[in-house]
N, C-alpha and C positions, 0 to 999 in steps of 0.2 A: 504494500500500500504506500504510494506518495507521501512525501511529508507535508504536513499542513503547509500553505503560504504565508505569506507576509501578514500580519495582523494589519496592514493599512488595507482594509476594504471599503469598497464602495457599499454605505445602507443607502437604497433607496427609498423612498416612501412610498408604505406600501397601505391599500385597506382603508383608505381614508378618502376615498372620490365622493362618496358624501357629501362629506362635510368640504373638501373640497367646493365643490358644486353650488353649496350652500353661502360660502364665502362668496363666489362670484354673483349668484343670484341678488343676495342681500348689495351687493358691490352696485352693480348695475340699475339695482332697484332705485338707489339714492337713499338707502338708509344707511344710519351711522354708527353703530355699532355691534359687536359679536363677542360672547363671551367662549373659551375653551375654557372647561372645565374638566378635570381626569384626576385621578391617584399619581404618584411618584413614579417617576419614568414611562407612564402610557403613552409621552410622545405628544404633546401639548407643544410645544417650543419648537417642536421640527414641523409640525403641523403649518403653525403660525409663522414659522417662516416662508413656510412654502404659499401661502396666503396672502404674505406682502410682495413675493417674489409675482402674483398674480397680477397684485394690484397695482406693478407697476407696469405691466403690460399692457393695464387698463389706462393711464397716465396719470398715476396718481404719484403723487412724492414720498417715498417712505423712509419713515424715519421710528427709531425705536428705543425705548427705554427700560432698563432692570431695576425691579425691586430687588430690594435687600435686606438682611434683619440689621446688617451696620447701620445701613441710611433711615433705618424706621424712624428713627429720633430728630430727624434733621427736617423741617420745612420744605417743600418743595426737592429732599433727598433723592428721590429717583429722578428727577428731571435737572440735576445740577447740570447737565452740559449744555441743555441749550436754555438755560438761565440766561434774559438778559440784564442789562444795569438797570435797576429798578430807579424808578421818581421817589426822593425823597418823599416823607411824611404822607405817603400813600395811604390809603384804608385796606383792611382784606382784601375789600372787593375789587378794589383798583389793582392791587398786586395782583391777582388772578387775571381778569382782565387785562392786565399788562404780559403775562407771562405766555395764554392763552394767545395775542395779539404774534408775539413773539414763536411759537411755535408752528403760529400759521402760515409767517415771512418764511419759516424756511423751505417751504415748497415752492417758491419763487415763483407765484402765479397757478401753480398747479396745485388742486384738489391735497390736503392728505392725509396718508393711511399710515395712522400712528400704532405701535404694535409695542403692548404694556405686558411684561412678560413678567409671571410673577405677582399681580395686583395682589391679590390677601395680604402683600406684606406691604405695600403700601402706607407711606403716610400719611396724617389726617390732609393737609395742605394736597399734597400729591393725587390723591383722592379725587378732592372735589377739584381738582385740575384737571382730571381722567374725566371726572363724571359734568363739568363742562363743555369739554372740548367734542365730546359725543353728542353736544346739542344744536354745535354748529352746524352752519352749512358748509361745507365742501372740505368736509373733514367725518372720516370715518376711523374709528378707534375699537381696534383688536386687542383684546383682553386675554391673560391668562392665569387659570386661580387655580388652586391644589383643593379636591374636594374635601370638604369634612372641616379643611382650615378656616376660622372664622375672619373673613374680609371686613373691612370699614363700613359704615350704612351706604356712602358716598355710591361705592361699587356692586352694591346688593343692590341698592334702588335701579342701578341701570337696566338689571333684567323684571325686578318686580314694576315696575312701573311699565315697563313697557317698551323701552327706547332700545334693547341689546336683544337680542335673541342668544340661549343659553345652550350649549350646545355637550352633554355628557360622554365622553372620549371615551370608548369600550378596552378594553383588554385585547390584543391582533387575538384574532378566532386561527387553528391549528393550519387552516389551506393560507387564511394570510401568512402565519411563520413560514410554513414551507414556502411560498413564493420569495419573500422575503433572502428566506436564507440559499436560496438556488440562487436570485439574483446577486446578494453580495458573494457568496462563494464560484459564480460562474459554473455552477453545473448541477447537475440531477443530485439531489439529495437523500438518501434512505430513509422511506418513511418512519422506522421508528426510531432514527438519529431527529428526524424532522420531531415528531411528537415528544420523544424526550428534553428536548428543547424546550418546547411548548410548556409542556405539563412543569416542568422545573422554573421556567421563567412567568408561566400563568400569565401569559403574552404580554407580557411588560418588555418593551423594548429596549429600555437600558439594560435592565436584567440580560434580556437575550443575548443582545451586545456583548458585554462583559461575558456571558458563560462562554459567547463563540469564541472568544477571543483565549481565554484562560485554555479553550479548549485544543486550540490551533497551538499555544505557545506550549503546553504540556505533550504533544507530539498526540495527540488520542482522539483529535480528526482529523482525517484524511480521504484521499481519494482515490480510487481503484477503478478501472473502465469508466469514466467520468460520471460515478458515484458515491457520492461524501457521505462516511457513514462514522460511526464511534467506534474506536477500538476498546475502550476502557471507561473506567468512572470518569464521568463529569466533574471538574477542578473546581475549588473555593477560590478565586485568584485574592489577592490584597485588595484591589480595588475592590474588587464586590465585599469582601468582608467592609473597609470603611462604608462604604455605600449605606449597608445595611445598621450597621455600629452608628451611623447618622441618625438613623432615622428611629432608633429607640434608644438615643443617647438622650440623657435625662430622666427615665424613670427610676423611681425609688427604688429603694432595695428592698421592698416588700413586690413591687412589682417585680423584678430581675427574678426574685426567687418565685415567681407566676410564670414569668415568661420561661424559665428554665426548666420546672417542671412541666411546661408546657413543650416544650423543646425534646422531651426523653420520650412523652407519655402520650402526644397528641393523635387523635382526636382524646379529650377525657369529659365523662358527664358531667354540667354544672354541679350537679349533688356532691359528686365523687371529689370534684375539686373544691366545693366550699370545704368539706369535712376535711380535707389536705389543710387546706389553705382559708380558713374562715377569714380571715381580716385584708386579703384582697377585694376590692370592688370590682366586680367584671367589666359593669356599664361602663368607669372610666376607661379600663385599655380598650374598651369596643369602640368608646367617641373618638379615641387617640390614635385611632385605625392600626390596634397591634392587637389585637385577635378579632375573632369572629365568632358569633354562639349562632347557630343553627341545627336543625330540629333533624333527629337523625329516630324515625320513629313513633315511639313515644315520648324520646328524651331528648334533650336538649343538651348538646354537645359542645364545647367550644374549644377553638387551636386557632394557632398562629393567624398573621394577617394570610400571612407568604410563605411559601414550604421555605423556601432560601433563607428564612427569618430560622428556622430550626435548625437549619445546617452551620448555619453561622454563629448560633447560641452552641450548637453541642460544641463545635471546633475549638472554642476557648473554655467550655466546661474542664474540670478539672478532674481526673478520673476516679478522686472519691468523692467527688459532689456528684458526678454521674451515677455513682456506685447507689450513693442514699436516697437519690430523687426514685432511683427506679428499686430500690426494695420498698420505699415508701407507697410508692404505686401499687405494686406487686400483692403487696400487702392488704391495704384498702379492699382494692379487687376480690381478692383470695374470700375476704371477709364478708362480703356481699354475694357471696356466691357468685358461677357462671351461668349469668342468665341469656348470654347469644354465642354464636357460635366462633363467632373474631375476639367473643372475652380472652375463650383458653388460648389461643394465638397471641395477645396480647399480653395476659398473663409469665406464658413459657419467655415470650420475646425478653420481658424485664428481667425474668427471673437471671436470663443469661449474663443479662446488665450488670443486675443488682446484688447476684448472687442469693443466697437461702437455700431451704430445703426444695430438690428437684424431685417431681413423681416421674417415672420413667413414659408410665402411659400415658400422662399428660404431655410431656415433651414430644412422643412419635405421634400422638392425633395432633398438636401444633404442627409438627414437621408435614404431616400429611397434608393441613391444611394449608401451610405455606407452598407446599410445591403446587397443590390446587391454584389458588394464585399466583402461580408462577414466580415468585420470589426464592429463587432456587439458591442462591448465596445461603437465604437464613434457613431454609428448609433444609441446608447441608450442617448448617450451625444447630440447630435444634435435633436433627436424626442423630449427628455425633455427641451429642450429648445424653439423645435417648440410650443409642447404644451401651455407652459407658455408665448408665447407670444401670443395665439389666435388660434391657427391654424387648430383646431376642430376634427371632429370626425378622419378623417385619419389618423391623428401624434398618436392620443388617440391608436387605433387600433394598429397600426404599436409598440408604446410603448408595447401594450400587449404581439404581439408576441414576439418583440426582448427580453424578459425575457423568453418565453419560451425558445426560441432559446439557450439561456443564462443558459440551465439548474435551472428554478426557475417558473415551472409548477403553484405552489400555488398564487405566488404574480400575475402571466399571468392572470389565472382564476380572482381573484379579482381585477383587474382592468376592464378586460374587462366584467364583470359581470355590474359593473357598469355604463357598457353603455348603456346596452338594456333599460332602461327605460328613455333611453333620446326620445327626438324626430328625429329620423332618418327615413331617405328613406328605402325604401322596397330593393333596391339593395344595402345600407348599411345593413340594419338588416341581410341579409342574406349571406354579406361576413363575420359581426360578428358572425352570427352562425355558418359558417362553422368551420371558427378557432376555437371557443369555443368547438365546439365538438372534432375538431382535439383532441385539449391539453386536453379536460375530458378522453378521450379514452385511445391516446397515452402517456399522461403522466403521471396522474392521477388515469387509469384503472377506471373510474367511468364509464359506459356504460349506464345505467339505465337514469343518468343524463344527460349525451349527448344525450340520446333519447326527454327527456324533454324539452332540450335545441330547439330540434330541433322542436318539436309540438309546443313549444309558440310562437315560428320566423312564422311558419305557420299560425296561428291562426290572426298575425296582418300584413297579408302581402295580398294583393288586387291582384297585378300585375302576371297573369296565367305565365308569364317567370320567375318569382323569385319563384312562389310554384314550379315549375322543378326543379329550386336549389335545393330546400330541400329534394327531392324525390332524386336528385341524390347524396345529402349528406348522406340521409338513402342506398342508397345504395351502398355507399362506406364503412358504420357502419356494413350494413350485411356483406362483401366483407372479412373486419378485424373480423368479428364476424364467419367467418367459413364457412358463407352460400353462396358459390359463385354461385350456380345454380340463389338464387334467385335474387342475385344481377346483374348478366346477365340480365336475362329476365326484371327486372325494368328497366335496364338502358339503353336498347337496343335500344326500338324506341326514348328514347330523343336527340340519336345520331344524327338522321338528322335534326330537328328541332332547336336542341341549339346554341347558338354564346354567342362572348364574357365572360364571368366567368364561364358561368354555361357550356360552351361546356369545359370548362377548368378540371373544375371540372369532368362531365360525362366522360369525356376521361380516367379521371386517373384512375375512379372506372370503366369503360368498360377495361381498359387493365388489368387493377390484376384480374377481375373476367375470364374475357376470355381466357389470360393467363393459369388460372390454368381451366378453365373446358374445354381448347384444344385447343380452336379456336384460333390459334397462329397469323393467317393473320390478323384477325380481332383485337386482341390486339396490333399488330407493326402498323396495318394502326390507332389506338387510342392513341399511342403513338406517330408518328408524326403529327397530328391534334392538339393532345392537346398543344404537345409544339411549335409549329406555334402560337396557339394562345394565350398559356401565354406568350410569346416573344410581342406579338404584345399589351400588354397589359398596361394600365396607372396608377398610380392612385396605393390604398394601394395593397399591394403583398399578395402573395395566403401564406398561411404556411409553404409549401416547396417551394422551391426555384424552375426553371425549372430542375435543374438535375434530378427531380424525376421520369420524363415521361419517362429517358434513363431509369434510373432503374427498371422501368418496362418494357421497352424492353428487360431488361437484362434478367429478370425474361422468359419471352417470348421466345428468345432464348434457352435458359437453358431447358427449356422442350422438347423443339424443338427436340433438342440433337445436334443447330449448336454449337456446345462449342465453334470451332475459332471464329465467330464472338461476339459470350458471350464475350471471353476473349479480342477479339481486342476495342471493346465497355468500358468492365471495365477496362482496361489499360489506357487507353486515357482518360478516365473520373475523373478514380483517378487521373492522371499526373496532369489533370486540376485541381482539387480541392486541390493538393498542392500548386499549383501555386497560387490558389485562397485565402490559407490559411480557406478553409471552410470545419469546424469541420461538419458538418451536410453531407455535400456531398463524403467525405472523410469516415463517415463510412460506407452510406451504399454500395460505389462501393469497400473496404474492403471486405465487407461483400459479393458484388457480386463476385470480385477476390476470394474467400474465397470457394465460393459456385464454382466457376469452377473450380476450384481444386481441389476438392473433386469428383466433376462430370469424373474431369479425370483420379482421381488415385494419384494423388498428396499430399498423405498426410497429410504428414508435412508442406507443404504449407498454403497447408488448416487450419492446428492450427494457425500456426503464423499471417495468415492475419483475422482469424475469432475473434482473441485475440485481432487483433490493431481492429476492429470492436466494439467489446463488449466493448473496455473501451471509443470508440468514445462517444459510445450507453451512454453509464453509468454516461460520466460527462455532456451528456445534457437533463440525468432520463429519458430515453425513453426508459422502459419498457419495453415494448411488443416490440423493437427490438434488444434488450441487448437479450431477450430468443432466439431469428431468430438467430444471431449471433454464442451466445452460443454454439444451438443445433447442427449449423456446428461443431463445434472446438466438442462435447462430441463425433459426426458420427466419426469424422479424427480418433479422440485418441483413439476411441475405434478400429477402425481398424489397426492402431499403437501397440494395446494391452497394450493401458496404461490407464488400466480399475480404478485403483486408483483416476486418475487425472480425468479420464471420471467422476466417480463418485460425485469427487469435484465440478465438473460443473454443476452435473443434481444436487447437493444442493444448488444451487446458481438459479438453475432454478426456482426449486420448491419453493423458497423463495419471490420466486418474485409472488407468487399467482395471475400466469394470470389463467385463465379460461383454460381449456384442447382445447378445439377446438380454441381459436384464434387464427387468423392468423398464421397460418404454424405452428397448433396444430399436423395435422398425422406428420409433420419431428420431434416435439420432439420426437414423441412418438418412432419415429424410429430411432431414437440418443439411445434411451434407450433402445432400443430392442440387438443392433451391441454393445452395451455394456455390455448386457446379454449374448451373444455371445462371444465375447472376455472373458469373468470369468467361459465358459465353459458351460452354465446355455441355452444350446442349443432351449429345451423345450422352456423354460422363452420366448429368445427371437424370436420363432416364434409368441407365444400366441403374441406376444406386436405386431408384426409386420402385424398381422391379425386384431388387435384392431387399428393401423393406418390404414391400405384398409378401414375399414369399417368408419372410421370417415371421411378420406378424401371423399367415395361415400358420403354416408351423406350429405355430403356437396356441392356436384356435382364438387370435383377436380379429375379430371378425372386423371391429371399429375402426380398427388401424391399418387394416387390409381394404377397408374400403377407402381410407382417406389416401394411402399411397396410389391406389388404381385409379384413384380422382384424379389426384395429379399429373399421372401418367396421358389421361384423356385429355385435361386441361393441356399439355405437351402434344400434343399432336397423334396418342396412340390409342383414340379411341375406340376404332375396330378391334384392336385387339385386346383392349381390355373390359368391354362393354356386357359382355354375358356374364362375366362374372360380376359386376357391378350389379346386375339386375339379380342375380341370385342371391347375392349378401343385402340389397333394398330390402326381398321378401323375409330374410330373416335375422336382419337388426332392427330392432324398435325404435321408432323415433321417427320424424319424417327426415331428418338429414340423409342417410346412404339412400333413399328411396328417392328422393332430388338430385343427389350426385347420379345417380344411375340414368335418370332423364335426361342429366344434362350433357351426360355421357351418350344418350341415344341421339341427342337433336346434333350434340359436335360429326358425330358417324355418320347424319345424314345429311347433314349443313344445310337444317332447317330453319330458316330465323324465324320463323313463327314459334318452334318450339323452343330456340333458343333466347327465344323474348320471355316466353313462357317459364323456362328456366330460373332466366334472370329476376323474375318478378319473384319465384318462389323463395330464390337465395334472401331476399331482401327483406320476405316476410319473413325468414329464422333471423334474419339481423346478419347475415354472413353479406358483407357489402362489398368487399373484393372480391369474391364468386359470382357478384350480383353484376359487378362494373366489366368481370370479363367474357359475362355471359354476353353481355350487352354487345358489348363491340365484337364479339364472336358474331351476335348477330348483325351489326351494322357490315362485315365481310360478306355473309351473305343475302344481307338485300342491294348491297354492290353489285355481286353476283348474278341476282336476278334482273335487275335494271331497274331498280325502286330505288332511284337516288333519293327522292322525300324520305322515305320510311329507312333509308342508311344515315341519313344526316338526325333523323330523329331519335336510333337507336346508338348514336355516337354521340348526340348531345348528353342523352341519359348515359351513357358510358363514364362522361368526363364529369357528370355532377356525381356520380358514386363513387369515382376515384379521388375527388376532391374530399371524401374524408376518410381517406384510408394514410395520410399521414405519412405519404412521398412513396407508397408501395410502388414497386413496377417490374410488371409481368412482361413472358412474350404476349401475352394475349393483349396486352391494354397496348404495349407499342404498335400495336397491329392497327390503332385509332389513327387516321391520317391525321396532317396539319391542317387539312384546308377543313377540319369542320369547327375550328377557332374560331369567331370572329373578329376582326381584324378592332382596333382600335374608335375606326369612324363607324364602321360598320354597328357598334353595339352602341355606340352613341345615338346614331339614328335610328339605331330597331328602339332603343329605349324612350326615345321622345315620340314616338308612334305608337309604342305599348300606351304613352300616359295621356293619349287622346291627341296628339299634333298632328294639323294634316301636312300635305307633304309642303303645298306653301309655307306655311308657320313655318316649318322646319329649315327649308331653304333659307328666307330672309332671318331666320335666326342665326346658323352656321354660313350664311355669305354663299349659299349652293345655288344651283339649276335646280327650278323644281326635277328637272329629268335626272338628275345627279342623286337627287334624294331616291325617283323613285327607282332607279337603276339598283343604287346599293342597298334597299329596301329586297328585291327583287333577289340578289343572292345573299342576304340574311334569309330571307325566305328556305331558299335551299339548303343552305347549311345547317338551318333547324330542323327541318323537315317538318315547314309548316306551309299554310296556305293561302295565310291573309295575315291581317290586321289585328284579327280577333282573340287568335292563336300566339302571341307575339308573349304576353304578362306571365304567362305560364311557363309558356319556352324559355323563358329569359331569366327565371327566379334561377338563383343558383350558379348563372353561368360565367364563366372564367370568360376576363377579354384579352385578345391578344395583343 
């Protein structure tokens, strides 16, 4: 990974067109003033610059003045620079009027826009200079005040009376940070480096600022295929600790020890904290904007303003005032009993703090819950400490996985190696074997040994429901190993007979195999069984988390060709796994977003989310789904024609020495075929895309077999792959191979009626680069037939569907001639004829011959493949000019 750059970035402004907008309006209008109002660093003052930078566009004179807490005490203190020599023995009012007189000379004839940055700290004099000069004519004054601070009457009256429009600065919402931070960073961001941001800074832009910064100078973000992502913990820099040390400098030492125990213990009940802490007031630190009490329930909770406000209180705690706050916690709690289910989580957290007596089963249900949450650091601190105090084989287990999870495959293996020779239950030995084989498989690539793994769990296990386990573990190993026929047919009938782990299990390898050999009903109805009943489940957790059963409905979908609900599924999943902060769940619905974007034509999409996928994959060494990923992002880029960087992916592939057929072996191989294709290498990539048909039959992936034979037709080899297309329509489910197969029969007979037909079908699954090349497949041949109208019409609909596939380019879409562009005048004039001109108007508007208008009227005509006038608003929405 690159090393961070120079901490001198460009912030742009970002998320504020608003208020923006609102400044010019008001500007325009001829009123006179505008108040910014927001919290500490929400970006008020870069706002408000950008405001006067407007209104000088507008021609106004801008000029600007800072409050301060130095100048409060001084008369007319914030405006001392443009103070003139006051008249002796003047009255108030005169001075004002004298000063106001004077601040208006300096626009030198021109309107101006004074910008009071700071007003709450305003002095009394200053004030009502502020709250004057807003009442002039040809003078407008931009205000800026810190919410919750109490300002002068002078600057209150401006908006309560009526004269300021008051304007409340939000927090950047998580799409503003991400844009934000791709702009100052120059490139695609990873979204959970983007949300962490977020969530840390609580879209306070100084905040954000300072963390990118601390983050970039500690080496721990970086960039890898031009995607900025975190390698390590988020840094406390110096400046942000002052930052923060500012802003709750001053509270007493009754408040400090609030804000402290607030800092170890937060969220904590108001109850819980008065009985801690009786002789704090809350309502003051809540007016003082240093905590917050909100309703979590039935109770009433209160923490910090600003999670950065905690981080910065523990950094200078001292490690036995941290020790006492959190057995004091610990304690309280303890004695109220556990009445939710984040109490015992909370409790074990402190206890680790605070020290005192540990129960062991309370420590592995915290562990357990913490890895549920995905907080796998503490869920590793909590399981080692269950361990160590007794807690037996399920902490042991539960330790193995959270290092896999943790990216550290080798140390997972050897611990939980070391348990098979304990004495355990048949349905412990065989949730050990599952996981073991998971992590030989997936993290490892040792296959041979996860088979071994799995015949010795067998050999010492009595109970006929746990040897099902292992048959269904075997056929979850064929499922990743390529063979999904066979792994169907094992796992088929343990469908109805299994419960509890092992139906957990059966479920997941019945939906990826069924999944991909068609049976799409049958995988969605295994995908909510299975996650029913790992939900419902106790005791040590499966390897993957539940997200995984969506994930394979997602898969399910996607073949299907429902792309919306593909896409409404991975949206909300990913949304969830930021929320959750869970690296595991977050790559692979990346990776599903990833995959419907490609499905739909989305290119570029496709890169960037297959890219925050791969490096999910990467930092938790799961192999065999870093290539999954990959092999997206090499299909997008090759269809992009950015055969170089494709290139750089399939060596990144091929390094990772998986086996050719595993798991979603035909899509490498079909990444690399659209990459032979894109470098011109036509040949090459049929051969490669006929080497994926045949690995995916092999295999019995029927879904994959039909998307390479697509391709192959989409190339020019529909004759010869069309019978089989029609075979695998009738039996994958879903209308997608049922449409590929059609469009497979109209390419064989170069029918553009069917191929329009086609095309309309692609468009109603949402597949819009299938849709854009059906199209211009058909504009070939209505060429062909001598229907130049209905070729320039099925070429216009060509180039509006290629226009949102985000620079993709086929042989099929270069096949759209230049001449169904229209030219520069040409769309000028079709567009003033769309909007009712006739062709006179038009003439003595553009300086033409009426016969000039209606000449190049006349082959707009043609190149739309329309017929009049009437026809013209329709044709035209959408169209690219040349």
């Amino acid at each position: 990974m690159k090393a961070g750059r120079s901490p001198n970035l460009a912030w742009p402004l970002v998320g504020r067109s608003t208020e923006l907008e609102r400044f010019a309006a008001l500007l325009r209008a001829g009123e006179h003033a505008l108040i910014l109002a927001g919290p500490p660093g929400v970006g008020k003052t870069r706002l408000a610059n950008e405001c006067l930078a407007i209104a000088a566009s507008e021609g106004f004179a801008p000029l600007r003045v800072t409050a301060t807490q130095g100048a409060a005490g001084l008369p007319f203190g914030a405006f001392a620079s443009l103070l003139p020599d006051l008249l002796p023995d003047s009255s108030p009012a005169q001075v004002l009027r004298q000063v106001a007189d004077a601040v208006r000379k300096r626009g030198e004839g021109k309107p101006i826009a004074l910008l009071v940055d700071d007003a709450h700290l305003l002095d009394g004099s200053s004030a009502a200079l502020t709250h004057l000069l807003a009442h002039l004519e040809k003078t407008f004054v931009l205000a800026t005040m810190r919410s919750g601070d109490v300002a002068s009457d002078a600057i209150v009256a401006l908006w309560k009376d009526g004269m300021a429009d008051r304007l409340e600065l939000q927090p950047l919402t998580l799409s503003e940070v991400s844009e934000l931070l791709a702009a100052a960073l120059q490139g695609s961001i990873d979204g959970g480096t983007a949300h962490l941001f977020w969530q840390r800074s609580q879209g306070n832009a100084l905040f954000l600022r300072e963390l990118v910064l601390a983050a970039l100078e500690a080496g721990v973000l970086g960039e890898k295929e031009g995607m900025w992502r975190l390698t390590g913990s988020l840094p406390i820099s110096p400046r942000l600790v002052e930052i923060v040390e500012a802003r709750i400098s001053g509270a007493a030492d009754r408040a400090r020890f609030a804000l402290d125990l607030l800092a170890i213990g937060e969220p904590v009940g108001v109850e819980l904290f008065q009985r801690i802490d009786p002789e704090t007031d809350l309502e003051v630190l809540e007016r003082r904007g240093l905590v917050q009490i909100e309703r979590s329930g039935q109770r009433l909770d209160v923490r910090l303003a600003h999670p950065l406000h905690g981080e910065v209180l523990r950094a200078r705690l001292s490690r036995l005032r941290s020790k006492t706050v959190a057995r004091a916690l610990a304690e309280e709690l303890e004695s109220t009993g556990v009445r939710r289910r984040e109490d015992l989580l909370r409790i074990a957290t402190l206890r680790l703090e605070g020290g005192g007596p540990t129960n062991p089963d309370m420590m592995l249900q915290a562990a357990l819950a913490a890895r549920q949450s995905c907080d796998f650091p503490l869920a590793e601190r909590l399981a080692r400490t269950a361990v160590a105090a007794g807690a037996g084989f399920e902490a042991a287990l539960l330790l193995g996985q959270l290092s896999w999870l943790q990216g550290r495959p080798e140390e997972a293996e050897r611990r939980l190696s070391s348990l098979a020779d304990q004495n355990v239950s048949d349905a412990q030995r065989v949730m050990l074997a599952g996981t073991r084989m998971t992590i030989l498989y997936v993290g490892l690539d040792r296959t041979e040994e996860a088979l071994r793994v799995l015949d010795e769990a067998e050999a010492k296990i009595v109970d006929l429901v746990y040897r099902d386990q292992i048959t269904v573990e075997r056929a979850r190993l064929l499922g990743r190993s390529g063979d999904h026929a066979s792994a169907a047919e094992l796992i088929d009938p343990l469908l109805d007979r299994a419960h509890g782990p092992t139906l957990v299990a059966a479920c997941i390898a019945a939906a990826n195999a069924m999944g991909l050999t068609g049976r799409i009903g049958r995988a969605i109805e295994a995908t909510e069984r299975g996650l029913r009943a790992q939900l419902a489940l106790s005791g040590a957790p499966f390897p993957f988390g539940p997200y995984f059963h969506l994930a394979l409905r997602w898969v399910a979908l996607i073949h299907a060709g429902r792309f919306a609900e593909a896409r409404e599924l991975g949206e909300g999943e990913y949304g969830k796994a930021l929320e959750e902060n869970s690296i595991e769940a977050r790559a692979f619905f990346s990776a599903s977003l990833a995959g419907t974007a490609l499905a739909e034509g989305r290119v570029m999409s496709a890169v960037r989310l297959a890219r925050e996928s791969a490096g999910g994959f990467r930092e938790l060494k799961w192999g065999i789904f870093v290539r999954m990923a990959l092999s997206v992002m090499v299909h997008a880029l090759a269809l992009r024609g950015e055969v170089e960087v494709a290139r750089a992916a399939l060596s990144e592939i091929d390094a990772l020495a998986i086996p050719p057929t595993n798991y979603y072996g035909p899509e490498v191989v079909r990444a690399r075929a659209w990459t032979e294709v894109a470098a011109g290498s036509l040949g090459e990539g049929r051969r490669l895309l006929q080497e994926a048909a045949t690995m995916a039959r092999s295999g019995g992936a029927s879904t994959l077999e039909s998307a390479a034979l697509h391709d192959l037709a989409r190339l020019g080899a529909a004759t010869e792959v069309t019978l089989r297309l029609q075979e695998l329509g009738e039996c994958v489910e879903g209308p997608l191979a049922s449409v590929r197969a059609a469009h497979a029969v109209a390419l064989r007979a170069k029918g553009a009626s069917r191929l329009e037909a086609a095309s309309a079908a692609f468009e109603d699954l949402g597949a819009i680069l299938l849709a854009a090349e059906a199209a211009a497949d058909a504009a070939t041949a209505w060429q062909r037939a001598g229907e130049p109208r209905k070729r320039a019409a099925a070429e216009r609909r060509a180039h509006q569907l290629t226009e949102r596939c985000e620079g993709a380019r086929t042989p099929a879409l270069s096949a759209i001639t230049a001449r169904a562009v229209l030219s520069g005048r040409e769309l000028e004039i079709a567009r003033l004829a769309a909007a009712g001109a006739s062709s006179k108007e038009i003439a003595t508007r553009l300086y033409l011959s009426v016969r000039t208008v209606d000449n190049t009227l006349y082959t707009a005509y043609e190149k739309l493949g329309v017929s009049g006038r009437a026809e013209l608003a329709s044709a035209l929405k959408g169209w690219p000019s040349g």
